[in-house]
C-alpha positions as CSV (number, residue, x, y, z in Angstrom):
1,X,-3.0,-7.1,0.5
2,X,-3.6,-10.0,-1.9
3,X,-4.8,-7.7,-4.3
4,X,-1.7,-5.7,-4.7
5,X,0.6,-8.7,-3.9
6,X,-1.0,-9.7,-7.4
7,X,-0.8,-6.5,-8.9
8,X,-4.5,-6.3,-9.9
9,X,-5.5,-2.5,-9.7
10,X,-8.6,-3.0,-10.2
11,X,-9.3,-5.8,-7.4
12,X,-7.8,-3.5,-4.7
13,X,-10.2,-0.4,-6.8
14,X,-13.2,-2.3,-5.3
15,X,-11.8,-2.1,-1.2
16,X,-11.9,1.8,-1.0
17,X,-14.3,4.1,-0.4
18,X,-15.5,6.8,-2.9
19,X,-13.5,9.4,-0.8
20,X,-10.5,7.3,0.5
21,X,-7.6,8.9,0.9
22,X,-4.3,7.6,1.2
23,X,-0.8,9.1,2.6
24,X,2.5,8.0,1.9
25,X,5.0,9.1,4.4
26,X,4.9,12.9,4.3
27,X,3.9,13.4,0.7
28,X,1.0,14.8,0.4
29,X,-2.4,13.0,0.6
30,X,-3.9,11.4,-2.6
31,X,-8.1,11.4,-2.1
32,X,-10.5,9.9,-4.7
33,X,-10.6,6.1,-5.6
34,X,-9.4,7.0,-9.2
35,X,-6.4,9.0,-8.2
36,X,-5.0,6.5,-5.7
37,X,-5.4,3.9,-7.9
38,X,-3.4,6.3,-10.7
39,X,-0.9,7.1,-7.9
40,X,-0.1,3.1,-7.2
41,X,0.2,2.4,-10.2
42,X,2.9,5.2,-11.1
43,X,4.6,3.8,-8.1
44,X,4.4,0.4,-9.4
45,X,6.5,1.1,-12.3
46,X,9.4,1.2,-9.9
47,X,9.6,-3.1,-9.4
48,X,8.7,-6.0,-11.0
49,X,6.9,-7.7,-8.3
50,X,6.0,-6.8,-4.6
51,X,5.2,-9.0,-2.2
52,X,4.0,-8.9,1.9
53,X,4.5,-10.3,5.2
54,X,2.1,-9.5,7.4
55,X,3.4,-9.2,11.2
56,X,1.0,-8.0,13.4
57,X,-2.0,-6.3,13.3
58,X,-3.2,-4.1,16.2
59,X,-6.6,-2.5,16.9
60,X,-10.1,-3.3,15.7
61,X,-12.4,-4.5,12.0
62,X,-12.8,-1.1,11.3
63,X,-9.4,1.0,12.9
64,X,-5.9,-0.6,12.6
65,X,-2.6,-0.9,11.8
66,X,-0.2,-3.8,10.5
67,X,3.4,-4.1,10.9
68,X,4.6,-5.6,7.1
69,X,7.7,-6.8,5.5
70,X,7.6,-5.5,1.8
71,X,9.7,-7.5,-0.4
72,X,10.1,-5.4,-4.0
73,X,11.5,-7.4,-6.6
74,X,13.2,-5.4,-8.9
75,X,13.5,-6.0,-12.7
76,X,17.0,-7.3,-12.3
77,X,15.8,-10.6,-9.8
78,X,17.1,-8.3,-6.9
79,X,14.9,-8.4,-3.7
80,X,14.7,-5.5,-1.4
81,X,12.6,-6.2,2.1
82,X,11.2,-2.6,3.2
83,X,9.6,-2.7,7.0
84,X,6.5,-1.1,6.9
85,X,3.4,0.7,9.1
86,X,0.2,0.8,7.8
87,X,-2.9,2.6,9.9
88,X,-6.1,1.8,8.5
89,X,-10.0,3.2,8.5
90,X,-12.9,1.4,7.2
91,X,-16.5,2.2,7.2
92,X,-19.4,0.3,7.6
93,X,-19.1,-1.5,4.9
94,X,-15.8,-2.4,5.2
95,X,-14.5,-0.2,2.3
96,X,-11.2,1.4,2.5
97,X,-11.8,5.1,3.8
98,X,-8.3,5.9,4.6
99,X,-4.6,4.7,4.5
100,X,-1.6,6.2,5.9
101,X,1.6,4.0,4.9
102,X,5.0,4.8,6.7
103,X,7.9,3.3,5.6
104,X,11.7,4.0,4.7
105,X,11.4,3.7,0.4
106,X,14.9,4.5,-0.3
107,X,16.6,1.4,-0.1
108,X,14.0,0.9,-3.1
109,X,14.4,4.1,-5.1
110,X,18.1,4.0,-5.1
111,X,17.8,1.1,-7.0
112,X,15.2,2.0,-9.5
């Protein structure tokens, strides 16, 4: 989370697996380190700034999901707080193997 709460790609590049895949919602997933990363960062063109508050976590080290508060700032100084649900694999080596966000984006993309 601190990773992408500073916006370095290539810091959060280093958690996931070769074969991570990630879902947003019901788009369609996005597998492969390189296109996820391609795929956030097309997303983070949206906002200026994003930022997390993490609520609860429920499971175990390698199976879970976390309740956040997203706060997007937009380019404009205008802060949108998006709740989120994010269920979470890891393998052995604690590298990001899969990622399945669910959250209500259009509060956000109205405004972009």
């Amino acid at each position: 989370m601190n990773a992408i709460d500073e916006r370095d790609i290539e810091s959060y590049k280093d958690y996931l697996s070769d074969d991570c895949t990630m879902q947003i919602n019901n788009d369609p997933p996005v597998s492969g380190k390189d296109q996820i990363i391609t795929h956030l960062a097309s997303l983070w063109t949206l906002y200026k700034e994003d930022t997390h508050d993490l609520l609860n976590i429920y499971g175990t080290d390698s199976s879970f999901s976390s309740e956040i508060i997203n706060h997007f700032v937009l380019e404009d100084g205008k802060e949108i707080p998006i709740n989120a649900v994010a269920c979470t694999d890891r393998n052995e080596e604690g590298l990001l193997t899969s990622v399945r966000l669910y959250a209500d984006f259009s509060p956000l993309f109205s405004k972009a």
